[in-house]
ROFI-352539 format. One record per residue: residue in one letter; residue number from 1; x, z, y of N, C-alpha, C in turn. Coordinates in Angstrom, 1 decimal. Example, Ala and Ser with C-alpha at 12.3 -4.5 7.8 and 13.67 -1.06 7.14 Angstrom:
2
{type: A seq: 1 nX: 13.2 nZ: 7.8 nY: -5.7 caX: 12.3 caZ: 7.8 caY: -4.5 cX: 13.2 cZ: 7.8 cY: -3.3} $
{type: S seq: 2 nX: 12.8 nZ: 7.1 nY: -2.2 caX: 13.7 caZ: 7.1 caY: -1.1 cX: 12.9 cZ: 7.9 cY: 0.0} $
//
This chain:
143
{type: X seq: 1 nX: 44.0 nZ: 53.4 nY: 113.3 caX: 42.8 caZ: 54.2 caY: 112.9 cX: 42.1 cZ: 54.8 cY: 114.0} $
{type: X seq: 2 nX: 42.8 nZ: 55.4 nY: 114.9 caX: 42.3 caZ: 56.2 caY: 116.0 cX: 41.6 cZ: 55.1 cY: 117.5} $
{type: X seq: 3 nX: 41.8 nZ: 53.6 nY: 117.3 caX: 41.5 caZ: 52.9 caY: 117.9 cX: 39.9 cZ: 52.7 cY: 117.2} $
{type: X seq: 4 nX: 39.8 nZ: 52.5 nY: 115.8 caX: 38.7 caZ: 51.9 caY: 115.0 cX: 37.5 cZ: 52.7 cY: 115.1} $
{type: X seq: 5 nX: 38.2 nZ: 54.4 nY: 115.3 caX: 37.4 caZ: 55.0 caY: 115.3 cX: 36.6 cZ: 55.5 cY: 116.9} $
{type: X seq: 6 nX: 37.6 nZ: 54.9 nY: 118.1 caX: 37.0 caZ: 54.8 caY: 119.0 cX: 35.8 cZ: 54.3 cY: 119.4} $
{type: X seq: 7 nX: 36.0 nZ: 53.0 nY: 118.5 caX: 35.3 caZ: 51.7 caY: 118.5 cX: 33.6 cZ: 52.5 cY: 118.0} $
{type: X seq: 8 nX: 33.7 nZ: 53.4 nY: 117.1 caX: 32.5 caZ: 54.3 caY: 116.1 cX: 32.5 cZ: 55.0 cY: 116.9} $
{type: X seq: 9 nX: 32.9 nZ: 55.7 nY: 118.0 caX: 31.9 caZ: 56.7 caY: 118.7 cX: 32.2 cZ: 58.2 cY: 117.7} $
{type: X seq: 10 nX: 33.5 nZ: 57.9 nY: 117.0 caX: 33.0 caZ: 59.5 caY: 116.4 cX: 34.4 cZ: 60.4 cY: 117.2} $
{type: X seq: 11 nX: 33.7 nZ: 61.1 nY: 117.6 caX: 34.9 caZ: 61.5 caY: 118.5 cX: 35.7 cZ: 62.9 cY: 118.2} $
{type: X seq: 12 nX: 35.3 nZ: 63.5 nY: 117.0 caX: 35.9 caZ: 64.9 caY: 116.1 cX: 36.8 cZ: 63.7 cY: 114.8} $
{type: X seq: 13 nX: 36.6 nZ: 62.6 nY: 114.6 caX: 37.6 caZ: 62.2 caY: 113.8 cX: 38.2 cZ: 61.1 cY: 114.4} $
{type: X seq: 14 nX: 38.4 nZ: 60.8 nY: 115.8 caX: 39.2 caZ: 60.2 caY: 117.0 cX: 39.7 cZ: 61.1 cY: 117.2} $
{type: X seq: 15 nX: 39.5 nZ: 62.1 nY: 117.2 caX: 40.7 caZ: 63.4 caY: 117.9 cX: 41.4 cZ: 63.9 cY: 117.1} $
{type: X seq: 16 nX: 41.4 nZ: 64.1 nY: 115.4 caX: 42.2 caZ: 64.3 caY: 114.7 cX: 43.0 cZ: 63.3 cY: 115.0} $
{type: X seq: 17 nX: 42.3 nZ: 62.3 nY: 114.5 caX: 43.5 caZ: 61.3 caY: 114.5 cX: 44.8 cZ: 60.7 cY: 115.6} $
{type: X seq: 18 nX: 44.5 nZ: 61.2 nY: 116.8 caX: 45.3 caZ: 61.1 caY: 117.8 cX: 46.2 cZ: 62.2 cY: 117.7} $
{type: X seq: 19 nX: 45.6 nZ: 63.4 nY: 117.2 caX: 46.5 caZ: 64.5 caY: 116.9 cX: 47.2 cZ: 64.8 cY: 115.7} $
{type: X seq: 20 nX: 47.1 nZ: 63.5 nY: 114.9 caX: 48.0 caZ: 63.0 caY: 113.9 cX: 49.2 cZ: 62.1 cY: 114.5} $
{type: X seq: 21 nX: 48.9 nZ: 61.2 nY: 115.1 caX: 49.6 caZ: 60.5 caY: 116.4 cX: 50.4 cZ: 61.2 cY: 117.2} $
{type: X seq: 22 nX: 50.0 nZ: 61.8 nY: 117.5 caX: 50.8 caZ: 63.1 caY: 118.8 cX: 51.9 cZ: 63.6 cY: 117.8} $
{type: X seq: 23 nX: 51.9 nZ: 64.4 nY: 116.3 caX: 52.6 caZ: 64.9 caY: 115.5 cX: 53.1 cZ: 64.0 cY: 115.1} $
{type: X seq: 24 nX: 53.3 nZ: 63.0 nY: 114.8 caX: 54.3 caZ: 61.7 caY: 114.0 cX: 54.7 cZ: 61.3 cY: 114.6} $
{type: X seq: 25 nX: 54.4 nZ: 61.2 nY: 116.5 caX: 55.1 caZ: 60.9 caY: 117.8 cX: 56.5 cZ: 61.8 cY: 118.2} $
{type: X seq: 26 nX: 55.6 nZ: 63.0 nY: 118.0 caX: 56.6 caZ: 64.0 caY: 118.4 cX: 57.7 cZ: 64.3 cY: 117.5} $
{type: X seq: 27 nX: 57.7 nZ: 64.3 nY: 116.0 caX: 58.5 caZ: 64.5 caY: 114.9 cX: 59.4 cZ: 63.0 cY: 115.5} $
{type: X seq: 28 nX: 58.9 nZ: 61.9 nY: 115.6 caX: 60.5 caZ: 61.0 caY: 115.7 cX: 60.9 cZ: 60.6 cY: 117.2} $
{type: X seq: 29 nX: 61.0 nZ: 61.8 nY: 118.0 caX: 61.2 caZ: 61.9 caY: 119.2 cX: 60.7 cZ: 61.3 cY: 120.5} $
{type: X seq: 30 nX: 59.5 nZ: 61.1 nY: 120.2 caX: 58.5 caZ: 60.0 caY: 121.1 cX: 57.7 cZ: 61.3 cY: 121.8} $
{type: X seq: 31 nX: 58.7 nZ: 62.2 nY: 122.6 caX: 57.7 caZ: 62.7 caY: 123.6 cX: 56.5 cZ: 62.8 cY: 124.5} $
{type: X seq: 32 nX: 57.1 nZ: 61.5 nY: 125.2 caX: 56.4 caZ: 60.6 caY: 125.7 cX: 54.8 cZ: 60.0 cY: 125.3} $
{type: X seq: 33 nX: 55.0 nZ: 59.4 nY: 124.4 caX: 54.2 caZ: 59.2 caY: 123.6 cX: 52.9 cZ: 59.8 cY: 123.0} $
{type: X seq: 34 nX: 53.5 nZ: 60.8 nY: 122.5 caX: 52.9 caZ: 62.2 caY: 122.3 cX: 51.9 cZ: 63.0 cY: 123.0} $
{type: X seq: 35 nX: 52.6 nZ: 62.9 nY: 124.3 caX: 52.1 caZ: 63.5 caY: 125.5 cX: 50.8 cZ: 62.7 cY: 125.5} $
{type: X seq: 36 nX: 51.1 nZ: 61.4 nY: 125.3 caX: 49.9 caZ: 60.5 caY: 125.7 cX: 48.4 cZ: 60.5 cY: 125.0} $
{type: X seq: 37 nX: 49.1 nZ: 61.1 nY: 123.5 caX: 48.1 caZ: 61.0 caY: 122.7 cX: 47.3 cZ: 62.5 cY: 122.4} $
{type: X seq: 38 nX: 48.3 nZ: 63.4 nY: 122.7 caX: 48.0 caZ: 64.8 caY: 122.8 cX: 46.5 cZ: 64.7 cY: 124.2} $
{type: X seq: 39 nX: 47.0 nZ: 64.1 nY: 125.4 caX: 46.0 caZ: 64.1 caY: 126.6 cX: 44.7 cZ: 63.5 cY: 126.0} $
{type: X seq: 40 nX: 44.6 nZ: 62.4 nY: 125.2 caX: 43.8 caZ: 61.6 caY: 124.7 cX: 42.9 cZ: 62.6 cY: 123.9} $
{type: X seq: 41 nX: 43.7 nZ: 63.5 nY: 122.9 caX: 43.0 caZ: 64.3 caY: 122.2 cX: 42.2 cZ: 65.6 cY: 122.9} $
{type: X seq: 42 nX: 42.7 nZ: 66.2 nY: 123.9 caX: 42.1 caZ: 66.6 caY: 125.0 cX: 41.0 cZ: 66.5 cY: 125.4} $
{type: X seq: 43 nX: 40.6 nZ: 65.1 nY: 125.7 caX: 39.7 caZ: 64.5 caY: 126.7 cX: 38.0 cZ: 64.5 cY: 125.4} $
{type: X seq: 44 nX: 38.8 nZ: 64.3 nY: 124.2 caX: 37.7 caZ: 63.5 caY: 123.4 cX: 37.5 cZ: 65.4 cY: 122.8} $
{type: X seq: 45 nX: 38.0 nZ: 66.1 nY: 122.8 caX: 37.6 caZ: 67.7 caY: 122.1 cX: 36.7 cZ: 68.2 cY: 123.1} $
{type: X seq: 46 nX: 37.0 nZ: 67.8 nY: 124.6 caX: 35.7 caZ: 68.1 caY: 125.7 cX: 34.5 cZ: 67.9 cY: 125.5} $
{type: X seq: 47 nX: 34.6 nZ: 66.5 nY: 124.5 caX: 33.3 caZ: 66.4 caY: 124.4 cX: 32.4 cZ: 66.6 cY: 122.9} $
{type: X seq: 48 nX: 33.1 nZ: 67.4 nY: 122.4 caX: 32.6 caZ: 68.0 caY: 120.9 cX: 32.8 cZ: 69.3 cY: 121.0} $
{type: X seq: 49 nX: 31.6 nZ: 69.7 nY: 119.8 caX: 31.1 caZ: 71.4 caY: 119.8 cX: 32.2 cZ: 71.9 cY: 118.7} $
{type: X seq: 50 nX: 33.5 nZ: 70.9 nY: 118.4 caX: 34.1 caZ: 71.2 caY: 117.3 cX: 35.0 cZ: 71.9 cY: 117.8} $
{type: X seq: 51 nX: 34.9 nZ: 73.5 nY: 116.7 caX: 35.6 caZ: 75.0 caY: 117.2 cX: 37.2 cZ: 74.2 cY: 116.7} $
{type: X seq: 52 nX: 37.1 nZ: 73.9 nY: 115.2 caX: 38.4 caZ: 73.8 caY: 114.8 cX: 39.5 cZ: 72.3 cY: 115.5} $
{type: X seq: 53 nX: 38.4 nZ: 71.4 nY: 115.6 caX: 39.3 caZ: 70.6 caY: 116.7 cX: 40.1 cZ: 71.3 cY: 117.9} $
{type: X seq: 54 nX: 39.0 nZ: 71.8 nY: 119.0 caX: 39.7 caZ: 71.9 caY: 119.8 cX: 40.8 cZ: 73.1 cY: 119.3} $
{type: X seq: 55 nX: 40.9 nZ: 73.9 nY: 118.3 caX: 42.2 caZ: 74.7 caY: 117.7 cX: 43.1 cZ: 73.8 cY: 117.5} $
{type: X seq: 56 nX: 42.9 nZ: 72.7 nY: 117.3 caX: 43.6 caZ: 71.8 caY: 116.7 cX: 44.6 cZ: 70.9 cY: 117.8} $
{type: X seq: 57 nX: 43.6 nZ: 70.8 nY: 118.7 caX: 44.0 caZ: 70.1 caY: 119.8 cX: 45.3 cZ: 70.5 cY: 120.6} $
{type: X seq: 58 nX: 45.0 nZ: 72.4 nY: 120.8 caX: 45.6 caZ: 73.4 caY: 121.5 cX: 47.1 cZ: 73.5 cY: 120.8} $
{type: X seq: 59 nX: 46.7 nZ: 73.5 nY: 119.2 caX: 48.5 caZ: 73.2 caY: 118.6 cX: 48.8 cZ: 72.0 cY: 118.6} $
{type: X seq: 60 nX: 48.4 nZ: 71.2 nY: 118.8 caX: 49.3 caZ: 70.0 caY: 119.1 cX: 49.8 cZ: 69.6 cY: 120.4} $
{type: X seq: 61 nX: 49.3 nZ: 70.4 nY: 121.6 caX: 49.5 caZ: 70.1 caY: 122.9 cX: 50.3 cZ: 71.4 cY: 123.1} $
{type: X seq: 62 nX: 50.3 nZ: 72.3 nY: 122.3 caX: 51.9 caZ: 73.7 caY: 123.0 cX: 52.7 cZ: 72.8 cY: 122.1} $
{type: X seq: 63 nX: 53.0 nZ: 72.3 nY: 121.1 caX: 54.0 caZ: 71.6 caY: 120.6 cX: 54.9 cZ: 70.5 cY: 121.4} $
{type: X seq: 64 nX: 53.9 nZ: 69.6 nY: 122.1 caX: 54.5 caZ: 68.6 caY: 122.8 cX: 55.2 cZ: 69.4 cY: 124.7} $
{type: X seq: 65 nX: 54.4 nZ: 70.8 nY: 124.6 caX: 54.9 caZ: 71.3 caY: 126.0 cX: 56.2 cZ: 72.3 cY: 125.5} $
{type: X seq: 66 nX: 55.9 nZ: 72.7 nY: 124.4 caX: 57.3 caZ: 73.2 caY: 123.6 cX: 58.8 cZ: 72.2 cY: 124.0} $
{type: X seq: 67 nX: 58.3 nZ: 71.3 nY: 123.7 caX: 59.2 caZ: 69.5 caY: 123.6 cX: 59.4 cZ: 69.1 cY: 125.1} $
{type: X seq: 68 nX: 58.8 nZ: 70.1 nY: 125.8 caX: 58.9 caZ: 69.7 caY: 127.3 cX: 59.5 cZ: 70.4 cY: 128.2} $
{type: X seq: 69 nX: 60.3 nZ: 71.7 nY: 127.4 caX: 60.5 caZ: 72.9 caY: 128.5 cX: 59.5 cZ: 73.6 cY: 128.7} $
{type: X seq: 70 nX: 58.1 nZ: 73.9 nY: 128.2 caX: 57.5 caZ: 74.5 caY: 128.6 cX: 57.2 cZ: 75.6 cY: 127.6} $
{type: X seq: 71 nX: 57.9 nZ: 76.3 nY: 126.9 caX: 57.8 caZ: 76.8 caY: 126.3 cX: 57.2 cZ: 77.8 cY: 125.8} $
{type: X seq: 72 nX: 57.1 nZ: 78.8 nY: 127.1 caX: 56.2 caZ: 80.1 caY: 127.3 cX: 54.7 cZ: 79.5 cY: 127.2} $
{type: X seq: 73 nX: 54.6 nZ: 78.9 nY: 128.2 caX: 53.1 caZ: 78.5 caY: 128.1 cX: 52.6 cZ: 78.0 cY: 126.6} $
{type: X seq: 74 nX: 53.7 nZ: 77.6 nY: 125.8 caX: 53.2 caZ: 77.0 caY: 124.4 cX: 53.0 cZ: 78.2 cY: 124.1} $
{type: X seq: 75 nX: 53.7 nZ: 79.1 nY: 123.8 caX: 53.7 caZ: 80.4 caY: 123.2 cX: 52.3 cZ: 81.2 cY: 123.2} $
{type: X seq: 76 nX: 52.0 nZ: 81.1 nY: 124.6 caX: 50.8 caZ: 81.7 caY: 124.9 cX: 50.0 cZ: 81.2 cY: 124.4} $
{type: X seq: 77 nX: 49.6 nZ: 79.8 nY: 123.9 caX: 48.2 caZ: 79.1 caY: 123.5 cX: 48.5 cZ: 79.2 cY: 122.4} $
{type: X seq: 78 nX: 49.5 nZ: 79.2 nY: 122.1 caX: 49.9 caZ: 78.8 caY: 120.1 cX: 49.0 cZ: 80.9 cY: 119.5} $
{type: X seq: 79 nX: 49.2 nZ: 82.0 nY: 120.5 caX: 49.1 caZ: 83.3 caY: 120.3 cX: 47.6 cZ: 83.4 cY: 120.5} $
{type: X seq: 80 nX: 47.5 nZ: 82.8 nY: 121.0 caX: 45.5 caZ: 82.8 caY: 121.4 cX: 44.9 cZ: 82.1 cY: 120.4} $
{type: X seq: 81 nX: 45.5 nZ: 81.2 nY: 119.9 caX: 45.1 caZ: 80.0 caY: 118.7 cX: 44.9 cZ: 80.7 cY: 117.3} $
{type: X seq: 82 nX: 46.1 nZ: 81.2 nY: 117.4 caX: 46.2 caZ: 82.2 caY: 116.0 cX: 45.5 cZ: 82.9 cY: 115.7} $
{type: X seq: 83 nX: 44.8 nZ: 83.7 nY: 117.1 caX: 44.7 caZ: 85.5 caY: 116.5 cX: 42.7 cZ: 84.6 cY: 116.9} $
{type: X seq: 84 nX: 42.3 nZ: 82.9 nY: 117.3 caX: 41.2 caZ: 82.5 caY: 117.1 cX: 40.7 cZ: 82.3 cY: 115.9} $
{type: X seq: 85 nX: 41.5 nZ: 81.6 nY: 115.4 caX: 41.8 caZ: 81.0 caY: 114.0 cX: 41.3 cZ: 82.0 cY: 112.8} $
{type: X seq: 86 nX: 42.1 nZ: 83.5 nY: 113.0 caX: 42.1 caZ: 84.2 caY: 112.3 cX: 40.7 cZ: 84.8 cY: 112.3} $
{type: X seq: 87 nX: 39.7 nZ: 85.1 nY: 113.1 caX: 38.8 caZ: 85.4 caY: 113.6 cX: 37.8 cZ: 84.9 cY: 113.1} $
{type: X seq: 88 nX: 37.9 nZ: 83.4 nY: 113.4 caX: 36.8 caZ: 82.1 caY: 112.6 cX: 37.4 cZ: 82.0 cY: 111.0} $
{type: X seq: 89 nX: 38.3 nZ: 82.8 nY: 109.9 caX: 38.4 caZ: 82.3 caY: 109.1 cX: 39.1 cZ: 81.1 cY: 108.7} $
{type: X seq: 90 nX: 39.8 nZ: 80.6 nY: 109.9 caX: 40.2 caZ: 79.3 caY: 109.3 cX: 41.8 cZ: 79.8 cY: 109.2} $
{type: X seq: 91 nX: 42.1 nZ: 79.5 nY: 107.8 caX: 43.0 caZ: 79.7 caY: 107.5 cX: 43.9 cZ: 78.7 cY: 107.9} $
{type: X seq: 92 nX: 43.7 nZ: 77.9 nY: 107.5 caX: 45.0 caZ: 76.2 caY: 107.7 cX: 45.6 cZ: 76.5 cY: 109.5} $
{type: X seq: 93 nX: 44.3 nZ: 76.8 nY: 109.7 caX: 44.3 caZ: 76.1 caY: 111.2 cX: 45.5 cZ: 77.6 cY: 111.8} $
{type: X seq: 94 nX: 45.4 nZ: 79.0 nY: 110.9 caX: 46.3 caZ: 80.0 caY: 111.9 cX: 47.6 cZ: 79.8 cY: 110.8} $
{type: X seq: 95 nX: 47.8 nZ: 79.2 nY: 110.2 caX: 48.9 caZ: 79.1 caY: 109.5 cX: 49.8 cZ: 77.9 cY: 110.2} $
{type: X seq: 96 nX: 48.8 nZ: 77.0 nY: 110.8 caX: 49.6 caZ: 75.4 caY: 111.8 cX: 50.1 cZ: 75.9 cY: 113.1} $
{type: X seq: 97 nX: 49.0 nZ: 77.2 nY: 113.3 caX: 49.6 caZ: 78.0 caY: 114.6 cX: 50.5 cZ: 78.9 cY: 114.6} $
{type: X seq: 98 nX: 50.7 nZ: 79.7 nY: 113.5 caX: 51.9 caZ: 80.4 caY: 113.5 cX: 53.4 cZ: 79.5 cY: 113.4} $
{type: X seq: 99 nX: 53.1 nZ: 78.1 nY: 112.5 caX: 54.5 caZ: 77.5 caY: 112.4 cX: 54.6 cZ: 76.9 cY: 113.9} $
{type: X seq: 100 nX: 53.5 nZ: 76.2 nY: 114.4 caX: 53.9 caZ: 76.4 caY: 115.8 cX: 54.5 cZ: 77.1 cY: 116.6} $
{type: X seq: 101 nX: 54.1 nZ: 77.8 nY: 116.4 caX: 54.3 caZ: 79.4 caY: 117.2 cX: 56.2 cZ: 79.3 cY: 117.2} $
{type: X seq: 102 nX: 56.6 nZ: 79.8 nY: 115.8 caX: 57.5 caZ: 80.3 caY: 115.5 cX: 58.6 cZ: 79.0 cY: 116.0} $
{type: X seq: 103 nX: 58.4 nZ: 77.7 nY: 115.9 caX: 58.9 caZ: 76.2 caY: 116.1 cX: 59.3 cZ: 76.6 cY: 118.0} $
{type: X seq: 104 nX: 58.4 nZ: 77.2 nY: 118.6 caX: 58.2 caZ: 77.3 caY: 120.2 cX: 59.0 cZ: 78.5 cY: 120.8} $
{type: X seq: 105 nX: 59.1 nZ: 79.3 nY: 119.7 caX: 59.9 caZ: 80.7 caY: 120.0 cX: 61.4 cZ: 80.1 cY: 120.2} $
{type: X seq: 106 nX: 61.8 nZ: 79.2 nY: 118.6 caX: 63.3 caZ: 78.9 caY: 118.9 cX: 63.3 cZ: 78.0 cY: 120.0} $
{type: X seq: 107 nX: 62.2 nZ: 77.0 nY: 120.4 caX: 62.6 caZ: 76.2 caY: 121.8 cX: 62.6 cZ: 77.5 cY: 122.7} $
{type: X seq: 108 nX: 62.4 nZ: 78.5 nY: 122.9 caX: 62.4 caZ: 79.5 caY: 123.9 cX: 63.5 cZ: 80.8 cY: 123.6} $
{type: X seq: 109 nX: 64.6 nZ: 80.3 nY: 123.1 caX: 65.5 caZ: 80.6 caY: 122.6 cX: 65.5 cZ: 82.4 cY: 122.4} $
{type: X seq: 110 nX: 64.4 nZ: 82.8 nY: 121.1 caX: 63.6 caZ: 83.9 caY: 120.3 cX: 64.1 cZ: 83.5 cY: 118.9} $
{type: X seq: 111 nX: 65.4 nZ: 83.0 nY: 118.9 caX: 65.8 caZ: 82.5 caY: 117.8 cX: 65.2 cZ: 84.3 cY: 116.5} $
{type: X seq: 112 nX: 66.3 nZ: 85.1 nY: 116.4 caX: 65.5 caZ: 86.2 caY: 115.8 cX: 64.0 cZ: 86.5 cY: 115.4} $
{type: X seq: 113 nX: 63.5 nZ: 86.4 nY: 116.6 caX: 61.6 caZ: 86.5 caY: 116.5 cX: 61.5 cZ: 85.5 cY: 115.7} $
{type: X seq: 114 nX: 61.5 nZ: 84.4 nY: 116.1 caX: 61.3 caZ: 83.2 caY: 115.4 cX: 61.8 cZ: 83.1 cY: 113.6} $
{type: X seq: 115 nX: 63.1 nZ: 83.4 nY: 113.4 caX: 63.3 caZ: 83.7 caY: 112.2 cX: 62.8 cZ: 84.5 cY: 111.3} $
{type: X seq: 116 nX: 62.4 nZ: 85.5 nY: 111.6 caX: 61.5 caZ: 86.4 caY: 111.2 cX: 59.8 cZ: 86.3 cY: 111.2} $
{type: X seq: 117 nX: 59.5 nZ: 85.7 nY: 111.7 caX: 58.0 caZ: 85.0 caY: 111.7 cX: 57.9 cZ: 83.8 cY: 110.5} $
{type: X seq: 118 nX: 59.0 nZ: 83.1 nY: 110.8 caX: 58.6 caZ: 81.8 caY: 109.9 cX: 59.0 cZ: 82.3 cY: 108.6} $
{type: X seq: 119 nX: 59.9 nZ: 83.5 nY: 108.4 caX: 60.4 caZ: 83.8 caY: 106.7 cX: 58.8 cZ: 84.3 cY: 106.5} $
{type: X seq: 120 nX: 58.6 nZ: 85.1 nY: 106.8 caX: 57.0 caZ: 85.9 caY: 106.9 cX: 55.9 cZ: 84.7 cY: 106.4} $
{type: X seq: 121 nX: 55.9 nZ: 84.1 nY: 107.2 caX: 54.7 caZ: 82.8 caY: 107.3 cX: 55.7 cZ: 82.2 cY: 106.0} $
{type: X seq: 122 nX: 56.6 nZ: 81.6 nY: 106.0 caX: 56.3 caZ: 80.4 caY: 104.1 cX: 56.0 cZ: 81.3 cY: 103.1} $
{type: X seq: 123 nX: 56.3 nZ: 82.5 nY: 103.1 caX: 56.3 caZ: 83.9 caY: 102.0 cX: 54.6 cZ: 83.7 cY: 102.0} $
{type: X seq: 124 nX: 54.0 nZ: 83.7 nY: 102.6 caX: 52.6 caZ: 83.8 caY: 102.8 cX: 51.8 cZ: 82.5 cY: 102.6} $
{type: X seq: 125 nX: 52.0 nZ: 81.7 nY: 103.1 caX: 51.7 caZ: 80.2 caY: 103.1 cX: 51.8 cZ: 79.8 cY: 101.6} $
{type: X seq: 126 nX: 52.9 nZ: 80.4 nY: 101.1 caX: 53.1 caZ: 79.9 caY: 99.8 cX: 52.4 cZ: 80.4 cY: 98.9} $
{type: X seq: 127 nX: 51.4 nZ: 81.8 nY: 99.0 caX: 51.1 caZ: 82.7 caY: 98.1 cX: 49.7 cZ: 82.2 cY: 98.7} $
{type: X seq: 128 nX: 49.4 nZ: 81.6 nY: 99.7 caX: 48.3 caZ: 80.7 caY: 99.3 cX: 47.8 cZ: 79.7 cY: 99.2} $
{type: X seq: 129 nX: 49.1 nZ: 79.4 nY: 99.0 caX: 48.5 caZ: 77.3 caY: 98.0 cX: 48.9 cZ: 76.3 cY: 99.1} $
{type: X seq: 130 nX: 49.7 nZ: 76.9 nY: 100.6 caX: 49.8 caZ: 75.9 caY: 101.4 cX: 51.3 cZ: 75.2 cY: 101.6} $
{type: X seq: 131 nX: 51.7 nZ: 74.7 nY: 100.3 caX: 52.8 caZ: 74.8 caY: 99.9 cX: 54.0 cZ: 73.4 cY: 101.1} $
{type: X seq: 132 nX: 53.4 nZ: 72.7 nY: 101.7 caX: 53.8 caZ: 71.7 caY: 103.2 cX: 53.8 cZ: 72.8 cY: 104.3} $
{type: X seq: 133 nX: 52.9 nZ: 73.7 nY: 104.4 caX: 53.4 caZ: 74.4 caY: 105.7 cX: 54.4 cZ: 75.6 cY: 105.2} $
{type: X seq: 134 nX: 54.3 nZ: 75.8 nY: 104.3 caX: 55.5 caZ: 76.8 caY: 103.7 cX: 56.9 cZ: 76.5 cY: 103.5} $
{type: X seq: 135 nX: 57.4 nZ: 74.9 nY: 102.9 caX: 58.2 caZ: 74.6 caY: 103.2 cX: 58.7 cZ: 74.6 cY: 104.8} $
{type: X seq: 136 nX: 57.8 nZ: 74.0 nY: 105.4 caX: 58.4 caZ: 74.1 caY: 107.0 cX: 58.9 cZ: 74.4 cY: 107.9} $
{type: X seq: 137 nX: 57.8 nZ: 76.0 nY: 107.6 caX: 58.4 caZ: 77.3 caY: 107.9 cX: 59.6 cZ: 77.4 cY: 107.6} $
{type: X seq: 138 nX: 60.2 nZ: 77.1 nY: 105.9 caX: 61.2 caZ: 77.9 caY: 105.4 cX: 62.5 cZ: 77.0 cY: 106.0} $
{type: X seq: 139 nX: 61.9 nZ: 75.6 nY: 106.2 caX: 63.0 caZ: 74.8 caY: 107.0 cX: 63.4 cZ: 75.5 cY: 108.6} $
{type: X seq: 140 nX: 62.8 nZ: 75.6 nY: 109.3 caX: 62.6 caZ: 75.8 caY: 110.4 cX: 63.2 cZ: 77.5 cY: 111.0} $
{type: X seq: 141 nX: 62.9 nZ: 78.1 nY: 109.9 caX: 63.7 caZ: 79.6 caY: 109.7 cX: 65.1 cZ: 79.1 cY: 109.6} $
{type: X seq: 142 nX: 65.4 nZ: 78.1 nY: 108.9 caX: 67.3 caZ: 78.0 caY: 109.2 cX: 67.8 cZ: 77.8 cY: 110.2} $
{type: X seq: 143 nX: 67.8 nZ: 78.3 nY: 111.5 caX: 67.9 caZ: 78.3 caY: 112.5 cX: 69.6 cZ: 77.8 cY: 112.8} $
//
């Protein structure tokens, strides 16, 4: 898809989709991979006025530096993302950043913080309708 859509010139639904790529990379341990498509998504958010992409972009790339040892620095973007998110109203997008968030804490071994964020976030997520990020959270709190 993310090739086809290269092909079309649309470059806010090339960069979702690479950052769908990047997530389904990184979920079955394709770091690597990830990284590759995470950079790709990067390049193509430079060149769009799209606020919630590049939000989008930013949690998909502390996730794969989460996945990299780099933990803190995920932390930092995933906290900036959030308190953006929240600001512009976009809900989805500070709910993908807080389970980020809290996913980056346990790689930064904030096991507690992290427990306590993500019980918080599915309790919430679920009271509004976002019932995939809620479970994930509540997975990801079982530390």
């Amino acid at each position: 898809a993310a090739t086809e859509l290269e092909s079309e010139k649309d470059v806010s639904s090339e960069g979702e989709a690479r950052i769908a790529l990047a997530n389904a990379l990184l979920a079955s341990g394709d770091v690597a991979g990830a990284r590759e498509q995470s950079d790709k998504a990067v390049s193509l958010a430079k060149q769009s006025d799209d606020r919630g992409l590049h939000m989008d972009v930013t949690i998909a790339t502390a996730r794969v530096d989460a996945r990299n040892g780099k933990a803190a620095d995920a932390i930092k973007a995933l906290q900036s993302v959030q308190k953006d998110a929240r600001t512009a109203g976009l809900v989805q997008t500070e709910l993908e950043a807080r389970l980020a968030l809290g996913e980056a804490q346990i790689g930064a071994a904030k096991t507690k913080e992290a427990a306590i964020s993500l019980q918080t976030l599915a309790k919430e997520a679920k009271a509004k309708g976002y019932e995939l990020i809620a479970a994930k959270a509540s997975a990801s709190a079982r530390i």
